[in-house]
DOTI-952521 format. One record per residue: x, y, z of N, C-alpha, C in turn. Coordinates in Angstrom, 1 decimal. Layout:
<atoms>
[atom [X,Y,Z],[X,Y,Z],[X,Y,Z]],
...
</atoms>
This chain:
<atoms>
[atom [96.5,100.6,184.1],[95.6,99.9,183.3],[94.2,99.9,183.9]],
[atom [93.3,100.1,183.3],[91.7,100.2,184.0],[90.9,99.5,182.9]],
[atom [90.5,98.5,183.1],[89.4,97.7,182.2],[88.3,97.4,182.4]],
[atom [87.1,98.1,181.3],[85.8,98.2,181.7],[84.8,96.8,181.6]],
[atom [84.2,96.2,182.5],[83.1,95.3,182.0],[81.9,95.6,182.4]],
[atom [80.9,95.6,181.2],[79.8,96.2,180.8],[78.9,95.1,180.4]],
[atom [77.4,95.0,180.8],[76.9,93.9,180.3],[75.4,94.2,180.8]],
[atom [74.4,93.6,180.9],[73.2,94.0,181.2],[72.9,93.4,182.6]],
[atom [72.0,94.1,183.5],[72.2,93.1,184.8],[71.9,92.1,184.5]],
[atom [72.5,90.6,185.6],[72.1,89.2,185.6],[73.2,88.7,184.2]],
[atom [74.1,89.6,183.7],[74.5,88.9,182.6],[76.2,87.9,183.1]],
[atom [76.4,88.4,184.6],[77.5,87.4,184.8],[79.0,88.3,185.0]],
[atom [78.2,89.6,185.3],[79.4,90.7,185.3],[80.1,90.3,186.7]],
[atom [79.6,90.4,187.4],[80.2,90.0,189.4],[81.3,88.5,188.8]],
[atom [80.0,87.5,188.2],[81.3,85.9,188.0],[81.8,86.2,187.9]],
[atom [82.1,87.3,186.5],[84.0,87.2,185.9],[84.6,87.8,186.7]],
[atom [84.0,88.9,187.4],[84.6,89.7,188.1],[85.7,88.8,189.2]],
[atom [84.9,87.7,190.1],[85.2,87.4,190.7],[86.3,85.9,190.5]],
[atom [86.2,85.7,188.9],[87.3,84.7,188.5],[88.6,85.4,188.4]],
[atom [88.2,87.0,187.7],[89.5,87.9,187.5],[90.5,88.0,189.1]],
[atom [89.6,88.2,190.0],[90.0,88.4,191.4],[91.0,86.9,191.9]],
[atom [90.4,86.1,191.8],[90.7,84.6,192.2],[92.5,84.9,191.2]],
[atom [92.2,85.0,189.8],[93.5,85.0,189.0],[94.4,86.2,189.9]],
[atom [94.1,86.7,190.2],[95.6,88.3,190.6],[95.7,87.7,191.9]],
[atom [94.8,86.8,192.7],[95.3,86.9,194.1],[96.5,85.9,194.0]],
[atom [96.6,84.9,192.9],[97.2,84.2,192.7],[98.7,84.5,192.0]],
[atom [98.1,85.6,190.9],[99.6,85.9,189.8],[100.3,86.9,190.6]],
[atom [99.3,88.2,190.9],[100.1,89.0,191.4],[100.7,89.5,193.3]],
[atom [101.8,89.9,192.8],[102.6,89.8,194.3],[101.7,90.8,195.1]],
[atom [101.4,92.1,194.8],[100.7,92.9,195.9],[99.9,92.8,196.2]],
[atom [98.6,94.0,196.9],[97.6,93.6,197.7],[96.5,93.2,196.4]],
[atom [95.2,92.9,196.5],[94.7,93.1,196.2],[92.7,93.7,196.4]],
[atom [92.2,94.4,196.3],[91.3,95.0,196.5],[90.6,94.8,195.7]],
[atom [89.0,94.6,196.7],[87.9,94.6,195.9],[86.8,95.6,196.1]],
[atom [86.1,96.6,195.8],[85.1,97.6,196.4],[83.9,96.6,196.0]],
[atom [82.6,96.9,196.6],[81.6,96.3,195.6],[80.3,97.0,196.6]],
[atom [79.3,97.5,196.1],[78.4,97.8,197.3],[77.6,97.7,198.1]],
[atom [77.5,96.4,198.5],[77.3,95.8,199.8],[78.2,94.8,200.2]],
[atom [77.5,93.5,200.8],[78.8,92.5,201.1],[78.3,90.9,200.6]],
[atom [78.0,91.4,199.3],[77.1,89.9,198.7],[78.5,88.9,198.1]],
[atom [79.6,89.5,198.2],[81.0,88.1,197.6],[81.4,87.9,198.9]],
[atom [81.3,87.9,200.5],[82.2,87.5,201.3],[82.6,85.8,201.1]],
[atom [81.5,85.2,200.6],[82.3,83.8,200.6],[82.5,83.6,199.0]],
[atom [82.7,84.6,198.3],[82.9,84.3,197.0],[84.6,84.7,196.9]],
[atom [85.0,85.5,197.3],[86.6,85.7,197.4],[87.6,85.3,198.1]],
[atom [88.7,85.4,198.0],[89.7,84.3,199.2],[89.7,85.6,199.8]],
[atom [90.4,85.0,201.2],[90.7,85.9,202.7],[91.4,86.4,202.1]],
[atom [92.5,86.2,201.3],[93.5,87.2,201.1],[93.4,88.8,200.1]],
[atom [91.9,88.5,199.9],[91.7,89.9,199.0],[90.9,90.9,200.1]],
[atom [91.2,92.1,199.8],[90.3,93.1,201.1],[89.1,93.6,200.3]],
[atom [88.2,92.8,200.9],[86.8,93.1,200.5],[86.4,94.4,201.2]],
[atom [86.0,95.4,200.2],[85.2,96.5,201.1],[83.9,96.7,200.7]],
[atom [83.0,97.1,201.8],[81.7,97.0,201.5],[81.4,98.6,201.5]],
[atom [80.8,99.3,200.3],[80.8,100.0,200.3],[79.5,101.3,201.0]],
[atom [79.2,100.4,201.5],[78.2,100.9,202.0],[78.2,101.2,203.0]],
[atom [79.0,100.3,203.9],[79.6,101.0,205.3],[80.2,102.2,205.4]],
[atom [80.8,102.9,204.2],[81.1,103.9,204.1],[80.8,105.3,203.4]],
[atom [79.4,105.2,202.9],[78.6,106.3,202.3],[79.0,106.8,201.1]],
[atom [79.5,106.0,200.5],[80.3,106.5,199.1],[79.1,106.8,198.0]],
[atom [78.7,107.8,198.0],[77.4,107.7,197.3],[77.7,109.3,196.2]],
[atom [78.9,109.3,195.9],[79.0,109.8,194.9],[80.4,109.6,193.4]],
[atom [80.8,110.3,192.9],[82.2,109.9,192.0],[83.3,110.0,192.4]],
[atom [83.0,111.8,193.8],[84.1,112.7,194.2],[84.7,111.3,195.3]],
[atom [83.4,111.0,196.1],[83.6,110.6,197.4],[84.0,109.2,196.8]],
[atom [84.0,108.3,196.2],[84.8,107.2,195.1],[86.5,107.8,195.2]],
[atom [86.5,108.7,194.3],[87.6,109.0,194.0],[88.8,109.4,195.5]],
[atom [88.4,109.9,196.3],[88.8,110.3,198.1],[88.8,108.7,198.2]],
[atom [88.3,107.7,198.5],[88.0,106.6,198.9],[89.6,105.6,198.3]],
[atom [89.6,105.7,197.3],[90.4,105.0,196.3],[91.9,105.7,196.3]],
[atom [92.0,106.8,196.9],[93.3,107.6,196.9],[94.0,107.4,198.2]],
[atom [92.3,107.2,199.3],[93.0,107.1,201.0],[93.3,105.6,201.1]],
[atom [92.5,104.8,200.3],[93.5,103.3,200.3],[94.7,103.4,200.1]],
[atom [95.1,103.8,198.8],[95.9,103.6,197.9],[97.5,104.4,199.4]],
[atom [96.7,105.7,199.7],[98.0,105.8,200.3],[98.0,105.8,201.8]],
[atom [97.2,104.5,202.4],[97.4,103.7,203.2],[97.7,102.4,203.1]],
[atom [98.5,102.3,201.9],[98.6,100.9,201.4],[99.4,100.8,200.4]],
[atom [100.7,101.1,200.0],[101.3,101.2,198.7],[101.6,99.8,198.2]],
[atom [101.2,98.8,198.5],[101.5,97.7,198.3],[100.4,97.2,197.3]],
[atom [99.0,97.8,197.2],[98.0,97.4,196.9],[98.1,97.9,194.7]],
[atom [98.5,96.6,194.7],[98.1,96.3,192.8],[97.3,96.1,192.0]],
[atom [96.2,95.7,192.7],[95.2,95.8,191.4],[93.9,96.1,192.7]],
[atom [92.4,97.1,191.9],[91.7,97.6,192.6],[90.4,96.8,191.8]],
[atom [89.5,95.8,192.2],[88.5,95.9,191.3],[86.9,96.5,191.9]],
[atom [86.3,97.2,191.2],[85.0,97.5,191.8],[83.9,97.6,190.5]],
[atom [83.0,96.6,191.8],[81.7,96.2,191.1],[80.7,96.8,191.5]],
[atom [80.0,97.1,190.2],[78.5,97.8,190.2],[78.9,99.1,190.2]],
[atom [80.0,99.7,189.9],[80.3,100.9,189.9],[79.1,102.4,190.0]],
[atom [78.0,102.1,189.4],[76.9,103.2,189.2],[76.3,102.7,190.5]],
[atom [76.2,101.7,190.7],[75.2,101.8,192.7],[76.1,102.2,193.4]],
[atom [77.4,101.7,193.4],[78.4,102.4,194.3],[77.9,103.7,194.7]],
[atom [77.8,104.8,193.5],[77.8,105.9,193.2],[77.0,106.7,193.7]],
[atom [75.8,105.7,193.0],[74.5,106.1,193.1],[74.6,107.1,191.8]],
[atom [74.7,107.2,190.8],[74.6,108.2,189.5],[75.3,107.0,188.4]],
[atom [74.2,107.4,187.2],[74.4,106.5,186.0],[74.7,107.4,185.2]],
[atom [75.4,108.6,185.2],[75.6,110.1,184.4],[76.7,109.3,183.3]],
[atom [76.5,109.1,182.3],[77.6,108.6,181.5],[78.7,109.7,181.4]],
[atom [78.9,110.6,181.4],[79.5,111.6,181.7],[81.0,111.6,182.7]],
[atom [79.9,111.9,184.1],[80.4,111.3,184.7],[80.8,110.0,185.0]],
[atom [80.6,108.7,184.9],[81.6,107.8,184.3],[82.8,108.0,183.7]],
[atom [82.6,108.6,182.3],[83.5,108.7,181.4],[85.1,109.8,182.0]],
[atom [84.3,110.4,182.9],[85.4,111.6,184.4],[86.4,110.1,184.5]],
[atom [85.4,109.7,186.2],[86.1,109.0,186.6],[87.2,107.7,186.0]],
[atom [86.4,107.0,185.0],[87.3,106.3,184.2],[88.9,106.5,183.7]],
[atom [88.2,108.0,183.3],[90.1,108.9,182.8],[91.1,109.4,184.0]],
[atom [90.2,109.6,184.6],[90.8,110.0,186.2],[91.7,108.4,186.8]],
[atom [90.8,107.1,186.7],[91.6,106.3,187.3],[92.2,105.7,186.5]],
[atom [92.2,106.1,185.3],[93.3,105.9,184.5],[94.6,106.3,184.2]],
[atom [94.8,107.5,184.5],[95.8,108.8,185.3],[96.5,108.4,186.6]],
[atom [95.5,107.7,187.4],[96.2,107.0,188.8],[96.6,105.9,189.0]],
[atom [96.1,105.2,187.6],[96.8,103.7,187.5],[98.3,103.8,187.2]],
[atom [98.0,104.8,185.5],[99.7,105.9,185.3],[101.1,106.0,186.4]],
[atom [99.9,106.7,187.0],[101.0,107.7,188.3],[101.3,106.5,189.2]],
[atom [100.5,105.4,189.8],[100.8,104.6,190.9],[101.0,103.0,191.0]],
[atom [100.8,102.7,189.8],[101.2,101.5,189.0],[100.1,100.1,189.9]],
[atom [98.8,100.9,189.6],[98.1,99.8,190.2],[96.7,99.8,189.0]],
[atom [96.3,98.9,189.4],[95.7,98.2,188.0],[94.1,98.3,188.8]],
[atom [93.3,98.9,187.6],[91.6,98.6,187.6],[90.6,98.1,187.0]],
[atom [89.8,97.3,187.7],[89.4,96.7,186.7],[87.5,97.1,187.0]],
[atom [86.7,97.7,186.3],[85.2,98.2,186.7],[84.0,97.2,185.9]],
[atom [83.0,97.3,186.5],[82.1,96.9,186.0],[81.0,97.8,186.0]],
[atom [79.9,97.9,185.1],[79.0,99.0,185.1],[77.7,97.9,184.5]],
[atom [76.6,98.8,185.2],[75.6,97.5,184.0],[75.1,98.4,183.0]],
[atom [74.7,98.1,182.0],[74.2,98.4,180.8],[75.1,98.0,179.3]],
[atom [74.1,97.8,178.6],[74.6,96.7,177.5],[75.7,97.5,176.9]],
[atom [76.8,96.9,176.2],[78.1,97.7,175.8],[77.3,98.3,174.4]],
[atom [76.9,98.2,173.9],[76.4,99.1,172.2],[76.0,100.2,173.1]],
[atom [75.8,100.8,174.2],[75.6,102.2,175.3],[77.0,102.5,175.5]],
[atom [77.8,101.9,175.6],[78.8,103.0,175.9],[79.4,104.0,174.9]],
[atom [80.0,105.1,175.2],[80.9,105.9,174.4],[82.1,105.6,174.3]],
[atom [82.3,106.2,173.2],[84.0,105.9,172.8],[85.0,106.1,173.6]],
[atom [84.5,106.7,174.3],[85.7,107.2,176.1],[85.7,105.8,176.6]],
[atom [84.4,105.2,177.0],[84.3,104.6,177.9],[85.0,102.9,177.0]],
[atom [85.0,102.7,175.9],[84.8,101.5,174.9],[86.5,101.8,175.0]],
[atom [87.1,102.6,175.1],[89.0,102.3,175.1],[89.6,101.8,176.4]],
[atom [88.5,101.2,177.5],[89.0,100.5,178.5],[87.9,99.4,178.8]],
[atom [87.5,99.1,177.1],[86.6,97.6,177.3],[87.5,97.2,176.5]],
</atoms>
């Protein structure tokens, strides 16, 4: 499962993000994970979620995302739900395109590995495409 939230900056996308987080650390049994591109939630999440800061680690593209999210995943099979915020700074590229890749891509690895995503991107939802609008 991979669910998109889309909104305009300042519109409250990080809050929910970070209520969604609060709810799984609570409901669900395995890890859970948060990417986000710097380290502005440390006291916004419980200890028990693994905050990564993404910037410690140069992730500054979709490929190097995607490497990133697979070397967790299989240093950690325990880990159920992945959420990552600001996904286009992550990136550094707003290529809707590209978005629309990765989206299908970790939607294929939610498939295959039974772990759950949840993204945020900024820009108002009447911009997204129909790719991107079947995981809002």
């Amino acid at each position: 499962m991979v669910r998109l939230i889309m909104g305009a900056a300042g519109a409250g996308k990080t809050k929910q993000l970070i209520e969604l987080i609060h709810t799984s650390v609570e409901a669900e049994k395995g890890s859970v994970v948060c990417i986000e591109p710097g380290a502005d939630m440390t006291y916004d999440v419980s200890y028990n979620v693994r905050l990564v800061n993404a910037g410690e680690y140069d992730l500054n593209s979709f490929e190097s995302l995607r490497g990133f999210v697979s070397g967790l995943y299989a240093g950690n099979y325990d880990i159920s739900h992945v959420y990552v915020d600001n996904l286009c700074k992550i990136t550094g590229n707003k290529d809707v395109n590209e978005i629309e890749k990765f989206l299908t891509w970790l939607e294929r690895f939610s498939d295959k590995n039974a772990v759950k995503f949840t993204v945020t991107v900024s820009g108002e939802e009447d911009g997204a495409t129909d790719v991107m609008r079947q995981f809002m």
